[in-house]
VEXDREN-2710 file (C-alpha; in Angstrom, 1 decimal):
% VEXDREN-2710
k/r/px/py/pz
1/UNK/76.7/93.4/178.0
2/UNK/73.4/93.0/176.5
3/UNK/72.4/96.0/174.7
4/UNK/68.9/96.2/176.1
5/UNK/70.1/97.3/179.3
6/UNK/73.2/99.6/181.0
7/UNK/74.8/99.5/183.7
8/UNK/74.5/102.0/186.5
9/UNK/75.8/102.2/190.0
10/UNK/74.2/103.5/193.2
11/UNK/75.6/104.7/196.5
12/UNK/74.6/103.3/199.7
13/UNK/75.7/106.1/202.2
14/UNK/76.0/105.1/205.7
15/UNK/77.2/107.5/209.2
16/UNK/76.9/106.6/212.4
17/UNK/77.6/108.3/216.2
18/UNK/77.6/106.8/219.6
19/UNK/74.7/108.2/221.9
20/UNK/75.7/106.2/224.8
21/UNK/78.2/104.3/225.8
22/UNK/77.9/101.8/228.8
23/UNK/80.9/100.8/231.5
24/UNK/80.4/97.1/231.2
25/UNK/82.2/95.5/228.7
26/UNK/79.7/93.4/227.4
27/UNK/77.1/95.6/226.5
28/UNK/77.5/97.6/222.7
29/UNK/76.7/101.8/222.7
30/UNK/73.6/103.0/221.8
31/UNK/74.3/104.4/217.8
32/UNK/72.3/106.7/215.9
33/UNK/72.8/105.7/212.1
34/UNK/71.7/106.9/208.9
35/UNK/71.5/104.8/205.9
36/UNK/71.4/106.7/202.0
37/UNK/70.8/105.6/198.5
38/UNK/72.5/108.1/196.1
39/UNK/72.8/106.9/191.9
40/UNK/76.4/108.4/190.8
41/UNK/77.1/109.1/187.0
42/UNK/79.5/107.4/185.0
43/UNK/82.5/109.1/186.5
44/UNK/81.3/108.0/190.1
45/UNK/80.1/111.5/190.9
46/UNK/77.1/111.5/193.3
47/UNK/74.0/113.2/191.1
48/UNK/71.0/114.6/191.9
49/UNK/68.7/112.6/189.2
50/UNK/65.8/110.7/190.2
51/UNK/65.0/107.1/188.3
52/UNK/63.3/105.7/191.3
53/UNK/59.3/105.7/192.0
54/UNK/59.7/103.7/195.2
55/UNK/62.3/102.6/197.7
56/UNK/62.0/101.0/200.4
57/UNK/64.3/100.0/203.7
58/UNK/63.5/96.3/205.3
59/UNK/65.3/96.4/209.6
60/UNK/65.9/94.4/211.4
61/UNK/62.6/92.3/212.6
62/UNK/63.1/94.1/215.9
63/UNK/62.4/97.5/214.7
64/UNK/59.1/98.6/215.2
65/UNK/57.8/99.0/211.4
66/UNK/60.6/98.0/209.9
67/UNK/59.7/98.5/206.6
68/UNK/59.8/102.0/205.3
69/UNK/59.2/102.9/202.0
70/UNK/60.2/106.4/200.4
71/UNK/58.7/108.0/197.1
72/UNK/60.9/110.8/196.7
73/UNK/64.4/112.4/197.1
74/UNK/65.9/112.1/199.4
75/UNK/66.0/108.3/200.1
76/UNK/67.5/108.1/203.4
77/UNK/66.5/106.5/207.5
78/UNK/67.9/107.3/210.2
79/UNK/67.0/104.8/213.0
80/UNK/68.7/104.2/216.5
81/UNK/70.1/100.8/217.8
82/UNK/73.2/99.3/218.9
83/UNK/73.0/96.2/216.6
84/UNK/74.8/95.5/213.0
85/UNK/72.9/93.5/210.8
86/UNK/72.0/93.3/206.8
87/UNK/69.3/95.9/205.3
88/UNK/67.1/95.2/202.4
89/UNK/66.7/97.8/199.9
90/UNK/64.3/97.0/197.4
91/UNK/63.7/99.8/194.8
92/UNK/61.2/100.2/191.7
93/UNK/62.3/101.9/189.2
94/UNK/60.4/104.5/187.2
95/UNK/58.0/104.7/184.1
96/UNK/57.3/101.0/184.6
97/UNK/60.7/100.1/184.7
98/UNK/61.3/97.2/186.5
99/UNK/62.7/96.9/190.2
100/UNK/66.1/95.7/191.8
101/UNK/67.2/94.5/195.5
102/UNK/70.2/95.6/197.3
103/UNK/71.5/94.2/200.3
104/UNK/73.4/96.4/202.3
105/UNK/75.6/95.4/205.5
106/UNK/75.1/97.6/208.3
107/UNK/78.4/97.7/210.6
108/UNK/79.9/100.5/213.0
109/UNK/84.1/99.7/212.4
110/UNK/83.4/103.1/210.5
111/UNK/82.1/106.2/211.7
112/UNK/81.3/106.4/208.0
113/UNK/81.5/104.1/204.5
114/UNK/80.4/104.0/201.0
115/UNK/79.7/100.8/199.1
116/UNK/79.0/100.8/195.3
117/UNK/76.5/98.5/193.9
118/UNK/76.2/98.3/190.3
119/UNK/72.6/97.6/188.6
120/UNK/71.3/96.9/185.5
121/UNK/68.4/99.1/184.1
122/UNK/66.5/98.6/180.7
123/UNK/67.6/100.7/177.9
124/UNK/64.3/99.9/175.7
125/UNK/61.9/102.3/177.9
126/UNK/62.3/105.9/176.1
127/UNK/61.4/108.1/179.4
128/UNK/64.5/106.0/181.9
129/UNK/67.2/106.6/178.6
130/UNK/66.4/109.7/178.3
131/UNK/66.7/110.5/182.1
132/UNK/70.3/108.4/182.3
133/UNK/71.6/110.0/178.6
134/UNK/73.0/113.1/180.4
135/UNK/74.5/111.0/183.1
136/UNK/76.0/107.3/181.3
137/UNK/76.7/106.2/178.0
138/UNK/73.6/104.9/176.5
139/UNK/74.1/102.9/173.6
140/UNK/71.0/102.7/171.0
141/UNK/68.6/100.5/170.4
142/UNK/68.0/98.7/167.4
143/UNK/64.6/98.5/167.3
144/UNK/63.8/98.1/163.7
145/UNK/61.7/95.4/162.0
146/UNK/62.3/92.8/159.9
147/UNK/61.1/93.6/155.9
148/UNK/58.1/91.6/155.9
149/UNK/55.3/91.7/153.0
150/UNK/52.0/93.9/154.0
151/UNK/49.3/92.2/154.7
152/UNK/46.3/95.0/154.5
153/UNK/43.7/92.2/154.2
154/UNK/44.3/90.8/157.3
155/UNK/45.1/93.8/159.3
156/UNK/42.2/95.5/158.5
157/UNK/40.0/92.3/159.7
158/UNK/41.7/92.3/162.7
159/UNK/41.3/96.2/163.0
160/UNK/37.7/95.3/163.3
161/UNK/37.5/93.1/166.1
162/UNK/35.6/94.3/169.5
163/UNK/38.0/93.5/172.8
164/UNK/36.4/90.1/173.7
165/UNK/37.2/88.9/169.8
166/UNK/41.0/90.6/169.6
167/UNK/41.5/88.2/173.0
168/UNK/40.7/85.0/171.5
169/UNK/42.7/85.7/168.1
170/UNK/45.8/86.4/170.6
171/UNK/44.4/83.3/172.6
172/UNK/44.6/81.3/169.0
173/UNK/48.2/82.4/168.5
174/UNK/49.7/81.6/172.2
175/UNK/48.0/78.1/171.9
176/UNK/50.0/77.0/168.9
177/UNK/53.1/75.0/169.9
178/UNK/55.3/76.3/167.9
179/UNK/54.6/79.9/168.9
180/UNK/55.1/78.5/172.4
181/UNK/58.3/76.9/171.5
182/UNK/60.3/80.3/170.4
183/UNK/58.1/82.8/173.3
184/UNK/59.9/80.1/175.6
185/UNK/63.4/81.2/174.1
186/UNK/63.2/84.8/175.2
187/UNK/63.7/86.5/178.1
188/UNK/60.7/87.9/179.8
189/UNK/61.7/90.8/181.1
190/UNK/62.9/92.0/177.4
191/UNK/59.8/93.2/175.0
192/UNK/59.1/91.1/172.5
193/UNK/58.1/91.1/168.5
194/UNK/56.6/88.7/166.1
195/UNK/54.5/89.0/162.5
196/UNK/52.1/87.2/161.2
197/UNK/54.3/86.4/158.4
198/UNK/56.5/84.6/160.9
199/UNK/53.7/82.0/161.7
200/UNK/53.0/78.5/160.3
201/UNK/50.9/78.4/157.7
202/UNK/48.2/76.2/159.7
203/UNK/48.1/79.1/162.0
204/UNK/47.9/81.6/159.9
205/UNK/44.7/79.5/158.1
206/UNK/43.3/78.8/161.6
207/UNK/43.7/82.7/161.8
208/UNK/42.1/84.0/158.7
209/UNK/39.1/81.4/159.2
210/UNK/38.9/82.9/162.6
211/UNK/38.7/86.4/160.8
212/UNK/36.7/85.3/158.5
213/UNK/34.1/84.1/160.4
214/UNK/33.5/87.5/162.2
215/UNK/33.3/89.1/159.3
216/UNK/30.4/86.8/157.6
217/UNK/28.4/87.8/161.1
218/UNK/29.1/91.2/160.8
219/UNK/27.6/91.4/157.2
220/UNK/24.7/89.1/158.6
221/UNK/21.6/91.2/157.9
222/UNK/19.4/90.1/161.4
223/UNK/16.1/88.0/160.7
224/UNK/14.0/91.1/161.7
225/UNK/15.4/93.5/159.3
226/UNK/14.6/91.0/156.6
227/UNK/11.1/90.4/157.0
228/UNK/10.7/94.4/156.9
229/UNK/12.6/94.1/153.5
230/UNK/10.3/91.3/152.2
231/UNK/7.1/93.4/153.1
232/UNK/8.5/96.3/151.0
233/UNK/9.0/94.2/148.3
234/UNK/5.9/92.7/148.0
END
């Protein structure tokens, strides 16, 4: 698996019990059924832990608001019908983490079933690993950089550009084709690194004359700040 994510498996809970049952053969009992989503350890043990920030249950287009999104433990509906059919159970993980989609089957053979889904969560965001390290086997990250040369010259140029100027130096980069070329190797959902000293050399030129340039108007003395300095002089 890659190592930028794990693997962890959540619960969907579901109970039912007849209300009402009806004489005539073709017409199904009134059920009252509940629907949970539980996240179990490595072991399969149900847990207590919390990775969620949202979760939300999508019925049956028959049910009357029939999505219903929960923001905390614990994230469970009850509902009442007579009808099987599939839910949707979209959930957003915390800390930014991404989001996932579950479909669960809804059926009444059972008075009660458990089905396992198994998910994959990202291993790179420090706040979800360390709230899954007590619970799954988290392997590490190897998030350290390649040995390239420092480059103080440039970064403290680039250190000095207002907002509006540090967007159109990233602008520069993203509009060279060959930056385009490896950004369209990756994965989006994964984060993503690059150095200057990884760039072209026209780039890096185009670059440094960008730089450049801000800095020469920086240093610009304005017109009326030199006439007061030619009247002192004189």
């Amino acid at each position: 698996m890659d190592q930028d994510y794990s693997e962890v498996t959540f619960r969907v809970k579901t109970q039912n019990i007849i209300l009402k049952s009806y004489e005539d053969e073709f017409s199904f009992p009134l059920r009252r059924w509940q629907v949970e989503l539980i996240l179990l350890d490595k072991d399969n043990k149900e847990t207590d832990i919390n990775i969620l920030s949202t979760c939300t249950f999508v019925l049956h287009d028959s049910f009357k608001d029939n999505k219903r999104s929960i923001r905390k433990p614990p994230f469970v509906i009850q509902e009442t019908g007579w009808g099987e059919f599939d839910i949707k159970i979209v959930c957003t993980l915390a800390h930014n983490a991404g989001s996932f989609k579950i479909i669960h089957d809804l059926v009444f053979e059972d008075e009660a079933y458990n089905v396992d889904y198994s998910v994959q969560v990202p291993n790179y965001i420090v706040d979800l690993r360390n709230d899954l390290i007590p619970f799954y086997d988290i392997p590490e990250i190897d998030d350290s950089y390649p040995d390239y040369p420092s480059d103080i010259y440039r970064t403290k140029n680039i250190l000095s550009l207002d907002e509006d100027e540090i967007t159109n130096f990233v602008q520069i980069i993203l509009d060279d084709k060959a930056v385009q070329s490896e950004i369209d190797k990756f994965d989006r959902t994964k984060p993503f690194y690059t150095y200057l000293g990884q760039f072209p050399k026209e780039l890096l030129n185009a670059l440094d004359s960008y730089l450049q340039d801000k800095k020469n108007k920086r240093n610009q003395i304005p017109n009326y700040l030199k006439s007061i300095d030619e009247k002192r002089t004189i």
